[in-house]
TORNU-742426 format. One line per 10 residues: number of its first residue (from 0); for each residue y, z, x of C-alpha. Coordinates in Angstrom, 1 decimal. Example, Ala and Ser with C-alpha at 12.3 -4.5 7.8 and 13.67 -1.06 7.14 Angstrom:
% TORNU-742426
0) -4.5,7.8,12.3; -1.1,7.1,13.7
% end
This chain:
% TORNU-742426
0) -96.1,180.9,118.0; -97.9,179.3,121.3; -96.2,176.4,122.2; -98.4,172.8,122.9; -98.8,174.5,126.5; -100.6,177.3,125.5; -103.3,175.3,123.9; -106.2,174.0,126.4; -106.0,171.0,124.0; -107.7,168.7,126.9
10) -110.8,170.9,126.4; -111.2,170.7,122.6; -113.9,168.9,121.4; -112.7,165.9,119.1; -114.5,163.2,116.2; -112.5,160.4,115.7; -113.1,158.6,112.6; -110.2,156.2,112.1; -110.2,153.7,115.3; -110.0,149.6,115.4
20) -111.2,148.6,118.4; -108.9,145.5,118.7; -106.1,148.1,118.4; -107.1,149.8,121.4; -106.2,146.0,123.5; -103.7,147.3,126.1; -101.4,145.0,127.5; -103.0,144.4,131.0; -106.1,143.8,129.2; -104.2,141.2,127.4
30) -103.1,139.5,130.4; -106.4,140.0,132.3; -108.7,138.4,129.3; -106.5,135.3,128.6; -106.3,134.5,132.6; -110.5,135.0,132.4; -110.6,132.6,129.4; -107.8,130.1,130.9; -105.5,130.6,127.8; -101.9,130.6,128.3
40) -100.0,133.7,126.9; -96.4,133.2,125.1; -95.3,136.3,127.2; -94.4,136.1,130.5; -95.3,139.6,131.6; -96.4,142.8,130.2; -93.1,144.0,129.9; -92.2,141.2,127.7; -95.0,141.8,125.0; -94.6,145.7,125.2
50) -90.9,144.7,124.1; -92.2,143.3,120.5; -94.3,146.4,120.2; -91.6,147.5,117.9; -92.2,147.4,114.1; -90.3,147.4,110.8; -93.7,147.4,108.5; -97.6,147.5,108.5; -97.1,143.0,108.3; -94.6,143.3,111.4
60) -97.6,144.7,114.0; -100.1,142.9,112.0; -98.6,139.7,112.9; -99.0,140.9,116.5; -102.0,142.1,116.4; -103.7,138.9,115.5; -101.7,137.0,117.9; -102.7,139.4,120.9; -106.7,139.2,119.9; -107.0,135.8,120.4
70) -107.7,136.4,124.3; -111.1,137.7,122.6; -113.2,134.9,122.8; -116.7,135.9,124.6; -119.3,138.7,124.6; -117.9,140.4,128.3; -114.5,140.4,126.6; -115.7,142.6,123.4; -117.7,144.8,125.6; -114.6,145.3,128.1
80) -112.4,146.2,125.0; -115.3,148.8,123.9; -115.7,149.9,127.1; -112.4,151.0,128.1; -111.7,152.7,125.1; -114.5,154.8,125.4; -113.5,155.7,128.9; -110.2,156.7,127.3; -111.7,158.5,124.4; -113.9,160.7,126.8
90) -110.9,161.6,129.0; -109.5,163.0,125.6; -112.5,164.7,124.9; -114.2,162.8,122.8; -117.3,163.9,121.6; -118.0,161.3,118.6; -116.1,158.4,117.4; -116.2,156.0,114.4; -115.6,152.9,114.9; -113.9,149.8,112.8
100) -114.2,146.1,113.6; -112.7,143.6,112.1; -115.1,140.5,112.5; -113.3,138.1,110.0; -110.5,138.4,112.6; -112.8,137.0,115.2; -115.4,134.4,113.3; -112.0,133.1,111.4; -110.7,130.9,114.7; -114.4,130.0,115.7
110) -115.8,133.6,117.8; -119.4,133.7,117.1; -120.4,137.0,115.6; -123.2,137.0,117.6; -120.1,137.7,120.7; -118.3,140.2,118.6; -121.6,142.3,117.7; -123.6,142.0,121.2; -120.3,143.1,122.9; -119.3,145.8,120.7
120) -122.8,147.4,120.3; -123.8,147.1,124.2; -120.8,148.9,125.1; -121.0,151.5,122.9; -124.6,152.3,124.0; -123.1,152.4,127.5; -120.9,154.8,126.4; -123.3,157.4,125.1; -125.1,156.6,128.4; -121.9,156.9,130.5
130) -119.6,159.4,128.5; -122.2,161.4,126.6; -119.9,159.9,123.3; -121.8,159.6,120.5; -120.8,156.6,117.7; -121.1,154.6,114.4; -119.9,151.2,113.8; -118.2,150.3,110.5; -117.3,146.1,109.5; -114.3,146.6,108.5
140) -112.7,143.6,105.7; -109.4,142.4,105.6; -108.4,143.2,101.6; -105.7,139.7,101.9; -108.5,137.2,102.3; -111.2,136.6,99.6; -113.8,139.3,98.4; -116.2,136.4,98.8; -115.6,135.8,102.4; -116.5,139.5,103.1
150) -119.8,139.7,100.8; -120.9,136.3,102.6; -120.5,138.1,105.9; -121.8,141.5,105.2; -125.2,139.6,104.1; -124.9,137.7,107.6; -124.7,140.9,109.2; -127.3,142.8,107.3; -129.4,139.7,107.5; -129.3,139.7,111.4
160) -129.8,143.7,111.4; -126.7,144.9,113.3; -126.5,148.6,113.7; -123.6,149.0,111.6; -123.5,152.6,109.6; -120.9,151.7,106.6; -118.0,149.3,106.0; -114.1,149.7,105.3; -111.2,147.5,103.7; -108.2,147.3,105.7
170) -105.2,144.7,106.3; -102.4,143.9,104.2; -102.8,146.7,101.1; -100.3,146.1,99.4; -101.2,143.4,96.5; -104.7,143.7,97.3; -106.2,146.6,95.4; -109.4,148.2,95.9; -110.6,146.8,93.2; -111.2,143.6,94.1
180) -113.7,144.2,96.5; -115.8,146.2,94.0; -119.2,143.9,94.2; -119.2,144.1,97.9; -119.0,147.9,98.5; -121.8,147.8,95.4; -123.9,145.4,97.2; -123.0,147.8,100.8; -123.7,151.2,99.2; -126.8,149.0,97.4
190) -128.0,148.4,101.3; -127.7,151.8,102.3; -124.3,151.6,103.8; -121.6,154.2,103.7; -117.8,153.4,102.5; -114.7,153.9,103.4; -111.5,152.6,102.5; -108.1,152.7,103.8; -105.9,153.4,100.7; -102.2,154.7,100.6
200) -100.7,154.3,103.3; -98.6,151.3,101.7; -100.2,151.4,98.6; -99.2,153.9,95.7; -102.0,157.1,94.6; -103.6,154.6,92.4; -105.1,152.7,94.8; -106.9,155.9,96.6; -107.7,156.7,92.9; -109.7,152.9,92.8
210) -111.1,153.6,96.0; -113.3,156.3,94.8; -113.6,155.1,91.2; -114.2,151.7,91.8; -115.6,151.6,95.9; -117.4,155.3,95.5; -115.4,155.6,99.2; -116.9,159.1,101.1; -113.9,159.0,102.9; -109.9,157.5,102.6
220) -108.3,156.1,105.6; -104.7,157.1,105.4; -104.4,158.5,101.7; -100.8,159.9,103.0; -99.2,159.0,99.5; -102.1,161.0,97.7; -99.5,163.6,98.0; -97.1,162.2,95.4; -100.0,162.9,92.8; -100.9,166.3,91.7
230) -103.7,165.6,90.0; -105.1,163.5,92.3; -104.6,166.2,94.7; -106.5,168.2,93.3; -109.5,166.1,93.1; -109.7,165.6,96.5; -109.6,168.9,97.3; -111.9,170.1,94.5; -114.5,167.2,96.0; -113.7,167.6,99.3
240) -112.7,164.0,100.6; -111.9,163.4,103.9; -108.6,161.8,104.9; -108.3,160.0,108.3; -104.8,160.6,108.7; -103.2,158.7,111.5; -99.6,160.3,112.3; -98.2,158.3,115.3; -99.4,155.0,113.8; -97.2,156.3,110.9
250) -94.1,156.7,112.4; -94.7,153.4,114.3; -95.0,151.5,111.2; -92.2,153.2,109.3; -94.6,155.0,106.9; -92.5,158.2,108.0; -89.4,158.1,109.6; -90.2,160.5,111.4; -93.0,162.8,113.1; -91.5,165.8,111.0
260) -91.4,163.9,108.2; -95.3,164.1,107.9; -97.2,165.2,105.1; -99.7,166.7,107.3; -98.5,170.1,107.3; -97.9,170.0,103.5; -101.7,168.7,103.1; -103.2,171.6,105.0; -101.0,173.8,103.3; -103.1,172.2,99.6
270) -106.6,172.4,101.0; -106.9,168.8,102.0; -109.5,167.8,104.2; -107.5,166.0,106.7; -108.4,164.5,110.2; -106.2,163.4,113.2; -106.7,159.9,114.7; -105.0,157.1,116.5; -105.2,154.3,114.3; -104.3,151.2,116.5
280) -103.3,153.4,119.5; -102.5,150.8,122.3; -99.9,149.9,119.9; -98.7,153.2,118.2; -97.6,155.4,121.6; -101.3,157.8,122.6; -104.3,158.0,121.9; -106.1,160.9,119.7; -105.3,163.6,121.9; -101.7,162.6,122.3
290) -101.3,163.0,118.1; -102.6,166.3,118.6; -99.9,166.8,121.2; -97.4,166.1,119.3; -98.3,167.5,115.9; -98.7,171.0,117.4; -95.5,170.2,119.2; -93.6,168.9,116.0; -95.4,171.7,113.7; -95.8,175.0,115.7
300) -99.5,174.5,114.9; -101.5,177.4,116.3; -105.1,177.2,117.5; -106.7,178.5,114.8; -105.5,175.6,112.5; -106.1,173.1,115.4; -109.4,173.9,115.5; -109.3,173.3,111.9; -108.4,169.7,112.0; -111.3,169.4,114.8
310) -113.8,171.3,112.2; -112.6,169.0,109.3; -113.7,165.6,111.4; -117.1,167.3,112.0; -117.2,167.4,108.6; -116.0,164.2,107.7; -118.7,162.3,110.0; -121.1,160.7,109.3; -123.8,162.3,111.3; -126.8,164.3,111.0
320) -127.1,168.1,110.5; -128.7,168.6,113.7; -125.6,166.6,115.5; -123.3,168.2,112.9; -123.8,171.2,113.9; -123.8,171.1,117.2; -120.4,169.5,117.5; -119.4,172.5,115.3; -120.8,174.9,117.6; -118.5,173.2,120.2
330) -115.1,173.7,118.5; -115.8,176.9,117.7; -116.4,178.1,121.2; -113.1,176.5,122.3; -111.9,178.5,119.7; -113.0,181.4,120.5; -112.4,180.6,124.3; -108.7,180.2,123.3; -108.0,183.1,121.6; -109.5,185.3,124.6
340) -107.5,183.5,127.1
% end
């Protein structure tokens, strides 16, 4: 079995399709952003706020995560965030990312969206400019505040004609079902938009089961605890639904205890559609390629099932045939490349 070594896993082509961009904030940035806006930090250094970046639940690095994005405040900052990440993605070989942004994080202490969108969007243009890295932006709802709050922003942002490609729920999930956001992902899919959802992570089977049922999600961010369900196994196999797992994030937040502990292998092993992605990774310890690294490292994964996971974002995009394939065409030469080397 080739060892993490043997794979030229810096050359393989990658989608990402479960990112927030706030959760790519390094530290430094941090510092640099609240000394641009004049705001004073309650850490004293980097090396004090890294410290906290250790957590006992998903509420634990929430807590921190809000605190740390309020250096966001004007357009330049939301294009800096983008922009960095983007340079980080293409050093990992990024050929296509979807993105998540939580604007009720922002317009909730008085950012104007206006900021939040002109910064976000401009960047990422840059970046298919820059970095040849393709991408789709997806308003992404915190599932603890009200389901009103998010339908009277999605019209905002429909309204003003952002070039957003679908919306998500995220946040807090346990206590806040799916289901309570079912006008809003009506009135999105309604507009044209697609859905995704992140579901089980916290949150037991039943809640990926409302996703679908009650959302019509294409895709489930997380879904780890699908597993404990048999027959919802089998649906999502039998239908094919993506799953954005994120497998440093887990560990980070206590999802697993462990790296081995993952239900990755296991899901391959079913026929689940699974993807690798980072999640919140200036928070969680690497970005995409780094939980490649360390699954094939942790699971003996060979190439062929690497380029498997690769294959199974392709899929999962939400892209055209024409890019589709393409990006397909890609992975398959660095498979091919690998197995002659």
């Amino acid at each position: 079995m080739p060892s993490v070594q043997d794979i030229d896993l810096a050359g393989l082509p990658k989608v990402e399709l479960h990112l927030h961009i706030e959760g790519t904030l390094e530290p430094e940035l941090i510092f640099e952003l609240a000394e641009r806006n004049k705001m004073r930090l309650r850490w004293a250094n980097v090396g004090e706020l890294v410290s906290r970046y250790r957590f006992g639940s998903l509420q634990d690095f929430l807590d921190l995560y809000y605190d740390n994005i309020c250096v966001l405040r004007e357009e330049a900052d939301f294009y800096d965030l983008t922009k960095a990440y983007l340079a980080r993605a293409a050093a990992d070989h990024v050929r296509h990312t979807e993105i998540f942004f939580d604007l009720q994080a922002h317009t909730s202490r008085g950012v104007a969206l206006e900021a939040v969108l002109g910064g976000v969007t401009s960047a990422l243009e840059a970046g298919a400019r820059e970095h040849g890295v393709t991408s789709g932006l997806i308003l992404s709802f915190l599932r603890d505040r009200p389901a009103e709050e998010a339908m009277e922003l999605l019209t905002r942002v429909l309204h003003l004609g952002a070039p957003i490609i679908g919306i998500g729920l995220d946040s807090s999930e346990l206590g806040n079902p799916p289901s309570k956001f079912r006008s809003v992902f009506e009135y999105a899919r309604a507009s044209g938009l697609r859905c995704v959802a992140h579901a089980g992570e916290e949150g037991p089977p039943e809640y990926v089961q409302e996703a679908l049922d009650v959302l019509g999600v294409a895709r489930i961010d997380h879904g780890n605890r699908s597993i404990e369900d048999e027959v919802l196994v089998e649906r999502l196999v039998a239908d094919e639904v993506p799953l954005t797992l994120c497998p440093l994030s887990n560990v980070m937040l206590g999802v697993v205890r462990r790296l081995a502990d993952h239900p990755v292998a296991n899901m391959l092993e079913r026929g689940l559609l699974v993807t690798i992605n980072s999640d919140d990774p200036a928070y969680f310890g690497g970005y995409i390629g780094e939980n490649y690294r360390q699954l094939i490292g942790t699971f003996d994964l060979d190439r062929t099932t690497v380029a498997r996971l690769a294959k199974n974002a392709v899929s999962a995009a939400f892209i055209d045939g024409t890019r589709r394939s393409g990006l397909l065409e890609e992975v398959g030469c660095w498979e091919a490349g690998e197995r002659e080397s």
